[in-house]
LODREN-694620 format. One record per atom (N, C-alpha, C): z, x, y negated. Coordinates in steps of 0.1 Angstrom, whole numbers, padded with zeros to 4 digits, always signed. Layout:
<nodes>
ZXY/...
</nodes>
This chain:
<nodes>
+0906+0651-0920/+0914+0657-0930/+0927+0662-0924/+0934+0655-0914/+0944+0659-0907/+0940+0674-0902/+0930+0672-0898/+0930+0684-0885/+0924+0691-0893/+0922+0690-0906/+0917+0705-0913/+0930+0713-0915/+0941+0699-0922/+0949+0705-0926/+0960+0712-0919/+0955+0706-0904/+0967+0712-0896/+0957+0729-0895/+0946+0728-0890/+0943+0743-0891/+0947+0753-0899/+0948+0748-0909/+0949+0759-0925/+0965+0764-0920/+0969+0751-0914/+0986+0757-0916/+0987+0767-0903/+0978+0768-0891/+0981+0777-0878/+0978+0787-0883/+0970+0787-0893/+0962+0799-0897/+0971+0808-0904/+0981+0793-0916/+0994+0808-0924/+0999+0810-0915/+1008+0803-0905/+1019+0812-0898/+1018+0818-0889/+1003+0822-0884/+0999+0832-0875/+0996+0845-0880/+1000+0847-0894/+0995+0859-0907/+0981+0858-0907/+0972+0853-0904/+0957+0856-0912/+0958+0854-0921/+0949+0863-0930/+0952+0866-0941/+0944+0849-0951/+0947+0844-0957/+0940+0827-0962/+0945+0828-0978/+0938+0818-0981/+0937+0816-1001/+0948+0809-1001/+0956+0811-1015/+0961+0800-1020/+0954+0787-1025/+0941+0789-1027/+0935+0777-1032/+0924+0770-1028/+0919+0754-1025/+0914+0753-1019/+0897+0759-1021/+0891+0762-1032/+0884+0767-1037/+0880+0780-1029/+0892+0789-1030/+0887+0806-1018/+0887+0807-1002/+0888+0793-1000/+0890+0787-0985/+0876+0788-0982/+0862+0790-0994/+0852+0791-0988/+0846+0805-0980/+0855+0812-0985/+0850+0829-0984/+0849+0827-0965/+0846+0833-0962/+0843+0833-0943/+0856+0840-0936/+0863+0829-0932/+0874+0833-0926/+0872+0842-0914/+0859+0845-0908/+0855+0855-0898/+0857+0868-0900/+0859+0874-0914/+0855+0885-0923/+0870+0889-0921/+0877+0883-0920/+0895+0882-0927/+0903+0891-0915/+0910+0897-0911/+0921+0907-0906/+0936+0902-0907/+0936+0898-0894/+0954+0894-0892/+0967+0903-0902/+0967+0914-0899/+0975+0927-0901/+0968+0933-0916/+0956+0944-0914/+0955+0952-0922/+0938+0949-0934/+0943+0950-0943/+0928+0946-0951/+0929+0960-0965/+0921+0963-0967/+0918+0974-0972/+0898+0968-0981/+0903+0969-0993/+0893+0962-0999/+0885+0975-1009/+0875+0969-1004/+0864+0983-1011/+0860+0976-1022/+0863+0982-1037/+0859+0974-1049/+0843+0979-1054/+0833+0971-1055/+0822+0976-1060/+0814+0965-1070/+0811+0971-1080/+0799+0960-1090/+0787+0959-1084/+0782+0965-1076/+0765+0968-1070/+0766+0967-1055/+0752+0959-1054/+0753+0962-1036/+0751+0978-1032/+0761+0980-1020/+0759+0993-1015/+0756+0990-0998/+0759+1001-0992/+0756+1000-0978/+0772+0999-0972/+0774+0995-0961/+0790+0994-0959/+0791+0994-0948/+0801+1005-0941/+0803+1003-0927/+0812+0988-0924/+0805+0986-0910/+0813+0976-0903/+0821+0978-0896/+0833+0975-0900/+0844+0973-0889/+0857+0966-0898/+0862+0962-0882/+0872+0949-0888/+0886+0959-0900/+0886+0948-0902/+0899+0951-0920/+0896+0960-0928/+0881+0958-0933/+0878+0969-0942/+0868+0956-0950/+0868+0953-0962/+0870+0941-0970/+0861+0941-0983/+0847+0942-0986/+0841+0938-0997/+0842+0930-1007/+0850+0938-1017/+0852+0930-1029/+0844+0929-1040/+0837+0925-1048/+0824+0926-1058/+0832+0922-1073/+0832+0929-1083/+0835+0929-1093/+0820+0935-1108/+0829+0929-1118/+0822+0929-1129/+0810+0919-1133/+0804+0914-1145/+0796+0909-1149/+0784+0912-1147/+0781+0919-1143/+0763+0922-1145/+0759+0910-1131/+0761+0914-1122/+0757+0909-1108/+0763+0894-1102/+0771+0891-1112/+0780+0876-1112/+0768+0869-1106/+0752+0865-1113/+0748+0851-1104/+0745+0858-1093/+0750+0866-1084/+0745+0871-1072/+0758+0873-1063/+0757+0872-1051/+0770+0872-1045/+0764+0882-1036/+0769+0894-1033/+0767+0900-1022/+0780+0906-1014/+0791+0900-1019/+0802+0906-1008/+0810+0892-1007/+0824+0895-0997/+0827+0878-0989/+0837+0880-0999/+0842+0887-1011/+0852+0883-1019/+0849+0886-1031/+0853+0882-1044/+0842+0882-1060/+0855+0877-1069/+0856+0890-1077/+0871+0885-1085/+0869+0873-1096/+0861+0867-1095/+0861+0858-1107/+0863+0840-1102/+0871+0836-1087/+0876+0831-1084/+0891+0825-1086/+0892+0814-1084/+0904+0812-1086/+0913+0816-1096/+0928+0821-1092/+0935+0828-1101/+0927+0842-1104/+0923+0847-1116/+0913+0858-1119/+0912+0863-1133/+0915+0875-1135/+0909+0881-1148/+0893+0892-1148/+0888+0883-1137/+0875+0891-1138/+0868+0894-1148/+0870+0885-1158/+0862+0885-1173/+0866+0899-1176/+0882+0906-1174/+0882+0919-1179/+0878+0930-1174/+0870+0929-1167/+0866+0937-1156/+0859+0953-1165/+0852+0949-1179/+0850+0964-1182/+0859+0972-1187/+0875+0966-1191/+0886+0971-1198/+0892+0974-1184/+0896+0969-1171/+0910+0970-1161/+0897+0974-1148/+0883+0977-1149/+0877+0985-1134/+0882+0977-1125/+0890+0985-1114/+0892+0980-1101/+0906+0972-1104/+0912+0972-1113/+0923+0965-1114/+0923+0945-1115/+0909+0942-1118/+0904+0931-1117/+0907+0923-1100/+0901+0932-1093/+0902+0935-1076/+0916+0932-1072/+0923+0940-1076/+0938+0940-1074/+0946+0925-1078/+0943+0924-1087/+0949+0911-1091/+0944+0899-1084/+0932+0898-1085/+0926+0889-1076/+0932+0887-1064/+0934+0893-1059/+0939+0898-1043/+0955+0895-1043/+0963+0902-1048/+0976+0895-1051/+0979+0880-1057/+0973+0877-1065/+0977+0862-1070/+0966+0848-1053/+0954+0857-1052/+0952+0847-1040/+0954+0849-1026/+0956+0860-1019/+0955+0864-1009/+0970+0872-1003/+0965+0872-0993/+0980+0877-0989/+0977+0887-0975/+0985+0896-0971/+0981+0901-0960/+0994+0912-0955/+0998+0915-0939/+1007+0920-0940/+1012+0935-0946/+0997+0941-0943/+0987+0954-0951/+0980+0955-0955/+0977+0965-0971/+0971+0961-0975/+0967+0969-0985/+0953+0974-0986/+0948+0992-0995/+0938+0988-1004/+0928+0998-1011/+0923+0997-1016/+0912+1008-1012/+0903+1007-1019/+0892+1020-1016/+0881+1017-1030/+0871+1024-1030/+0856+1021-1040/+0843+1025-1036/+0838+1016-1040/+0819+1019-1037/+0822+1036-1031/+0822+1043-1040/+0816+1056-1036/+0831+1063-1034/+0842+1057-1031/+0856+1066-1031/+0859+1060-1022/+0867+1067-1004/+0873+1068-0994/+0882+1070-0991/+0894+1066-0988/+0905+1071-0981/+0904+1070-0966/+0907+1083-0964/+0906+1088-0944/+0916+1080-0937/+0911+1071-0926/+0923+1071-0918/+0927+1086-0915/+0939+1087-0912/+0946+1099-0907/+0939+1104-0890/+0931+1100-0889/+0925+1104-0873/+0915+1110-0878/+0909+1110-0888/+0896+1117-0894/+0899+1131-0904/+0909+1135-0906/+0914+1145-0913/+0904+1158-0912/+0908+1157-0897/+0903+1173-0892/+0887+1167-0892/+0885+1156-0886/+0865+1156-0886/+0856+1160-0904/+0861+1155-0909/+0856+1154-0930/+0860+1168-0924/+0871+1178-0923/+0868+1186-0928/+0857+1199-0924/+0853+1198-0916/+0842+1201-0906/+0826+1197-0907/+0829+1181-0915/+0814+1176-0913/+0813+1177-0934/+0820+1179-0939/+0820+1181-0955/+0808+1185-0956/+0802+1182-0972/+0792+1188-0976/+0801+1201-0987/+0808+1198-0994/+0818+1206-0997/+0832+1198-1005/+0837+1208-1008/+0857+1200-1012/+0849+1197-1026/+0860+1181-1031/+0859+1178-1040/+0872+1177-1045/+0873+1185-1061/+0888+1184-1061/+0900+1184-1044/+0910+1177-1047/+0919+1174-1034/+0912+1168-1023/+0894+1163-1025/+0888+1158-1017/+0877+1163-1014/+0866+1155-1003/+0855+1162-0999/+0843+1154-1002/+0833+1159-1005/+0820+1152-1008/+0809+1149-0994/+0805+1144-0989/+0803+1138-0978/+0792+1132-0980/+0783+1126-0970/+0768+1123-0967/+0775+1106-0965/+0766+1098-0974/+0767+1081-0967/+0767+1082-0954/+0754+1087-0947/+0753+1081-0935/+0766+1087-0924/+0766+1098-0927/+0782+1105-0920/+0790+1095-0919/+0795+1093-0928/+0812+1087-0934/+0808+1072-0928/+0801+1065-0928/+0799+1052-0923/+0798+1051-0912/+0789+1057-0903/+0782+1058-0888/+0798+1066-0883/+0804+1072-0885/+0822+1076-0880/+0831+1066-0883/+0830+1060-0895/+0839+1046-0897/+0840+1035-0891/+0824+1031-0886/+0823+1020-0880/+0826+1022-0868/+0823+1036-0862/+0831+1039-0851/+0841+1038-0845/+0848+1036-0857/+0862+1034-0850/+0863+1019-0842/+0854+1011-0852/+0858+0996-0853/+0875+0995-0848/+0883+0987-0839/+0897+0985-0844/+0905+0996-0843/+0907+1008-0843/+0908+1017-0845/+0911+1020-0860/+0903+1014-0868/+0906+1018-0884/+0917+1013-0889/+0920+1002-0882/+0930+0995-0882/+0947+1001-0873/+0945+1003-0861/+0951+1007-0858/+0958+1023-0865/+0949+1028-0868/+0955+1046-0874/+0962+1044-0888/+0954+1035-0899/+0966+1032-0909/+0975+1023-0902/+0976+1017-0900/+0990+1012-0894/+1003+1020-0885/+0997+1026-0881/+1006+1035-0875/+1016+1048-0886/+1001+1049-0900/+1004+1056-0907/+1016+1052-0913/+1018+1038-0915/+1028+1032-0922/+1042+1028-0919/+1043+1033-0904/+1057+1032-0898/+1066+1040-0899/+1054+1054-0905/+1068+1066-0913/+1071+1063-0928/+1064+1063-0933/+1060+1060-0947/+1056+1045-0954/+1062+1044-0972/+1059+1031-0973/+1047+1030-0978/+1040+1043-0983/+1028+1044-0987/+1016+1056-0986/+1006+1055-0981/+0997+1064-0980/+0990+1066-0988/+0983+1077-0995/+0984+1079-1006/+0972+1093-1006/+0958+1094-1014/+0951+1108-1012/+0957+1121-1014/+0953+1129-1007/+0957+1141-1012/+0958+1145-1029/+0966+1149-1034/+0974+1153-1048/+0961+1162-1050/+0956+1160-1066/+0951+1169-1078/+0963+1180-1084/+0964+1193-1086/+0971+1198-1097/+0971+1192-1112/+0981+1191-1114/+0978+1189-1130/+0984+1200-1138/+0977+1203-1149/+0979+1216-1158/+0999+1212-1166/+0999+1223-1173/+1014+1224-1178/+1011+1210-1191/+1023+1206-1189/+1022+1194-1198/+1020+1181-1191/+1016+1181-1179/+1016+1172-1169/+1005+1165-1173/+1008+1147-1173/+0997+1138-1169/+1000+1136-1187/+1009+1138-1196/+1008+1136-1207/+0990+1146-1217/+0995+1160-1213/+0986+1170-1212/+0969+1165-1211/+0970+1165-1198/+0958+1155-1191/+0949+1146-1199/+0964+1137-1202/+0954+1125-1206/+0952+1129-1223/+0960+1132-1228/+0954+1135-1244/+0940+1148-1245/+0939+1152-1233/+0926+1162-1230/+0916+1150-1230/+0916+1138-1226/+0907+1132-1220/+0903+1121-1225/+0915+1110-1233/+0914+1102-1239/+0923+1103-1251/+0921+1093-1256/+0925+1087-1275/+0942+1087-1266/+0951+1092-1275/+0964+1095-1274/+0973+1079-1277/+0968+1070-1286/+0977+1059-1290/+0979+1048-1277/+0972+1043-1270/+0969+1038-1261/+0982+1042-1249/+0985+1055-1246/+0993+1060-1236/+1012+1061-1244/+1006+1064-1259/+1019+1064-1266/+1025+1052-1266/+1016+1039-1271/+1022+1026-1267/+1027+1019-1252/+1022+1027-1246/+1028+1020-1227/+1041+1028-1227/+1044+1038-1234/+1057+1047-1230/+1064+1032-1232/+1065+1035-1254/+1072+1027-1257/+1075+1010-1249/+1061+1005-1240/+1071+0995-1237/+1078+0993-1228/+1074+1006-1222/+1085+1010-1209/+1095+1011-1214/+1098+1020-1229/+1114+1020-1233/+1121+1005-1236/+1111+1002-1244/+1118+0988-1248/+1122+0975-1235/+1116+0977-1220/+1115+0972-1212/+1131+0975-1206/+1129+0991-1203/+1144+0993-1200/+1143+1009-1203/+1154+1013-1214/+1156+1025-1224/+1157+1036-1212/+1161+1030-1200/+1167+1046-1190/+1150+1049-1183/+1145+1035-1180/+1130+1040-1173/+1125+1045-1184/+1124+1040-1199/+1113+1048-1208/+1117+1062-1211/+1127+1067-1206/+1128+1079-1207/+1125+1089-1199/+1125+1079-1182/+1125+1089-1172/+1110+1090-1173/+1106+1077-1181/+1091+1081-1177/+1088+1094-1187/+1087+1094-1198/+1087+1100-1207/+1086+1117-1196/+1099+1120-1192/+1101+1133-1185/+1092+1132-1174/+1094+1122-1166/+1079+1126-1154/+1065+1125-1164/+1059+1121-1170/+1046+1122-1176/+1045+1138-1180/+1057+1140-1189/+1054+1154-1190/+1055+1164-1184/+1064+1162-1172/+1069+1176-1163/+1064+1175-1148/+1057+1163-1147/+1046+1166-1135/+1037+1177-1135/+1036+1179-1121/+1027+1189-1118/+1015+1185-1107/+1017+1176-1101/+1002+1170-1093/+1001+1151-1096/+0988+1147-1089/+0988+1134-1095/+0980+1127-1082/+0983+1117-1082/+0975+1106-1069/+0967+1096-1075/+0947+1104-1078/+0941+1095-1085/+0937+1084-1078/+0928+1083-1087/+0917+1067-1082/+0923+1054-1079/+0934+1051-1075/+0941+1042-1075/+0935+1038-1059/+0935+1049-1047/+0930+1050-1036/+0947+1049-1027/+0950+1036-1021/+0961+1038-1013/+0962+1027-1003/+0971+1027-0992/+0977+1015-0983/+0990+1017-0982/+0994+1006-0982/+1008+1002-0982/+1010+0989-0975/+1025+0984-0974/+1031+0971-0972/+1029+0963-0983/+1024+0949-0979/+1018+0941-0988/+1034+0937-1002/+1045+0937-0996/+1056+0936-1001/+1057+0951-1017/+1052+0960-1012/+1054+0966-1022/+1042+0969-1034/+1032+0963-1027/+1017+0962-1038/+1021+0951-1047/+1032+0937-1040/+1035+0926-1048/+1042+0934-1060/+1053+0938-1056/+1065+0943-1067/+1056+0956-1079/+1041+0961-1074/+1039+0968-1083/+1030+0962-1094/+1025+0950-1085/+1012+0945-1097/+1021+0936-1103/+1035+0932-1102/+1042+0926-1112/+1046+0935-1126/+1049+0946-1117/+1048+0958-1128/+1043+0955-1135/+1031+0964-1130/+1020+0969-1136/+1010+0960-1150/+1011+0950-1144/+1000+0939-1151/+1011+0930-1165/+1022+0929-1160/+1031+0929-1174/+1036+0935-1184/+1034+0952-1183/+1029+0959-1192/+1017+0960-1203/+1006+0963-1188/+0988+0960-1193/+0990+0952-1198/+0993+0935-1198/+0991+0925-1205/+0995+0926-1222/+1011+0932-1218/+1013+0934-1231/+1004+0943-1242/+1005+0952-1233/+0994+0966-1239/+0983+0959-1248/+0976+0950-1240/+0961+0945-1242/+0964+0940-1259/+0976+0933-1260/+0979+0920-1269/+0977+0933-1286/+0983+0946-1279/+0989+0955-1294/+0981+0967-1297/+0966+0969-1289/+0960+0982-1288/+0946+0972-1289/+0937+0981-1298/+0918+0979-1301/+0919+0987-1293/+0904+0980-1285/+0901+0988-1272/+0887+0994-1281/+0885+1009-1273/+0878+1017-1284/+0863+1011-1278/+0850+1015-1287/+0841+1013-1291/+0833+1015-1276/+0838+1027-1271/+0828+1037-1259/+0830+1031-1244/+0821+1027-1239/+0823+1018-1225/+0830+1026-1216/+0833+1041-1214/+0841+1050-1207/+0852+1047-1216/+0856+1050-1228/+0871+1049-1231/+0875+1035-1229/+0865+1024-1232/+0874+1011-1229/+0879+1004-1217/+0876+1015-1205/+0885+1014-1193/+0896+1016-1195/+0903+1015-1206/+0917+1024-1209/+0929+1017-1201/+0929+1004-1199/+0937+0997-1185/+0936+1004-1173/+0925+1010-1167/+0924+1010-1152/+0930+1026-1156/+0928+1035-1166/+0934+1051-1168/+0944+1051-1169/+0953+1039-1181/+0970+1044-1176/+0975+1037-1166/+0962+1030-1159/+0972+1022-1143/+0975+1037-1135/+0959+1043-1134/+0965+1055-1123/+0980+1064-1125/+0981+1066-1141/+0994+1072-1145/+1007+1062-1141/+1008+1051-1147/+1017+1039-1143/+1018+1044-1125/+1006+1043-1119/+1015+1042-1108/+1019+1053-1101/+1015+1068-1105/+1022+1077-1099/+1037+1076-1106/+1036+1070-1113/+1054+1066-1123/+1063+1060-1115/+1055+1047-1111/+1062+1035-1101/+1065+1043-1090/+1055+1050-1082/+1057+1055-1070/+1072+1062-1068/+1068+1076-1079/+1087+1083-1083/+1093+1077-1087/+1096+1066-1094/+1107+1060-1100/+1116+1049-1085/+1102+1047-1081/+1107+1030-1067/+1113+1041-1055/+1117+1062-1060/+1116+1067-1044/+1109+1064-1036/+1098+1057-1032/+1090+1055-1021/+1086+1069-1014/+1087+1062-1001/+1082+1072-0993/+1068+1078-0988/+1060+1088-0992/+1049+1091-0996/+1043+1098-0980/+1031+1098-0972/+1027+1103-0969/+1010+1102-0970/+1004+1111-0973/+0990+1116-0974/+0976+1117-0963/+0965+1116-0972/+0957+1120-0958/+0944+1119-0969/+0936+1128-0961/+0924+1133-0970/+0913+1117-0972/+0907+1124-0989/+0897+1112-0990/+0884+1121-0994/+0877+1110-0999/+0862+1115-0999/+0855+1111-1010/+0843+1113-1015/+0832+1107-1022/+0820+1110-1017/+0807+1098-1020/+0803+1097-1018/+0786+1109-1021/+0780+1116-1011/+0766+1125-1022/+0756+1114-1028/+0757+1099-1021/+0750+1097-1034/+0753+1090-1044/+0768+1087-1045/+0770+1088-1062/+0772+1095-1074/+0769+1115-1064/+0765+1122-1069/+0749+1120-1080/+0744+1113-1076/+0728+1114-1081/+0730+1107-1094/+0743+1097-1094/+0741+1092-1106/+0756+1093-1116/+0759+1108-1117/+0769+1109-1120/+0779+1106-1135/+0787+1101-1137/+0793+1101-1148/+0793+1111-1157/+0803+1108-1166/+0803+1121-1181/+0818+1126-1176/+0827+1122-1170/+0836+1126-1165/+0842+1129-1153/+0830+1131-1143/+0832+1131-1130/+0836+1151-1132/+0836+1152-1121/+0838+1171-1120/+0836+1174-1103/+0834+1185-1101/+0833+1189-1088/+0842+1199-1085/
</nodes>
């Protein structure tokens, strides 16, 4: 027991990344990345490139008695149960209340963010541009990924010694901004209520939000980024004490696309956070996958 306990402790103060609880102490600490972890959120087994600090996380209900990735949000500290209302935001929270790391992104089953060494290759090996991004072959994007092996590691990190955040290439957004947008797309009460509790939270941010919602002109979707683990802390404090509130004062609607309505005003929320915190933004191309083309949504676009 001594010498477990003394391991666990060489383990925090050498930064590997380790659980708060003893419960997530089971996940395979072989899997885990000193520096940089970047967690690909998926409900379904997919195919996954190997290479170190790139991090399978498995979310939602259907596939619960099955484990196919080394991390599963319904552990420990966890709101997995909400996983068809908050999507990948399930992921995120998990990750911040147990885990810790010095860097630290996100990605999805079929959505990629490029290290910055790969910019010029996607755009060459594309099947063609998707939106701000490019649509791309599994076997491509993976067989280049794993290539790098530490390398993947090394290129975002380097990305982050100019910048506090890396971030996909920007969508246009039409006149009216992300307000515009989103009443094109969803039930309007839901985004009217997050203003107001930003105003009531603090009257000068509900306003400013108010004016960037409307007077934007591009947006940073999917909730595709890396950053310093310090500033993903300060946003899912944000972020999730709003949502929480939100959840308590809004019917979530009937349609399994609209009742993601958590994970749709996160993307807004955090192009908000991003302008409001001044952070410092630099970019770099991402991808999707051709075959999650085969099974495409009602909202997807090309």
């Amino acid at each position: 027991m001594i010498l477990n306990k003394t391991i666990l402790f060489l383990l925090k103060i050498s930064g590997i990344l380790v659980s708060k609880s003893s419960e997530s102490r089971k996940i395979k600490m072989s899997e885990l990345n000193s520096q940089l972890n970047v967690f690909c959120v998926t409900h379904k087994k997919i195919d996954f490139p190997s290479v170190p600090a790139l991090q399978l996380i498995q979310v939602g209900e259907k596939n619960k008695s099955e484990t196919f990735a080394d991390f599963r949000d319904d552990i420990d500290d966890n709101i997995g149960y909400k996983n068809s209302s908050y999507s990948e935001l399930t992921a995120f929270y998990y990750v911040w209340k147990n885990l810790t790391s010095s860097l630290v992104g996100f990605c999805h089953y079929r959505r990629y963010l490029m290290p910055p060494c790969l910019n010029e290759w996607i755009k060459k090996i594309a099947l063609k541009s998707y939106g701000s991004g490019y649509l791309i072959s599994d076997s491509d994007l993976f067989d280049q990924i794993s290539s790098l092996k530490e390398n993947y590691q090394k290129y975002f990190s380097q990305a982050l010694e100019n910048c506090d955040i890396l971030l996909p290439n920007p969508n246009p957004l039409p006149p009216g901004g992300f307000m515009k947008q989103y009443f094109s797309c969803h039930p309007s009460s839901p985004f009217l209520r997050m203003l107001s509790i930003l105003s009531e939270t603090n009257n000068q941010m509900g306003i400013m939000a108010h004016q960037f919602f409307l007077n934007s002109r591009q947006a940073y979707w999917n909730n595709l980024f890396v950053t310093r683990w310090e500033i993903f802390e300060e946003y899912c404090q944000f972020l999730f004490e709003i949502l929480f509130q939100l959840e308590q004062e809004i019917k979530l609607p009937e349609s399994p696309y609209q009742k993601r309505v958590f994970a749709f005003l996160s993307e807004r929320l955090f192009n908000f956070w991003i302008w409001y915190k001044k952070l410092n933004i630099a970019t770099s191309d991402w991808c999707i996958l051709e075959s999650s083309m085969k099974a495409r949504e009602a909202h997807q676009w090309s």
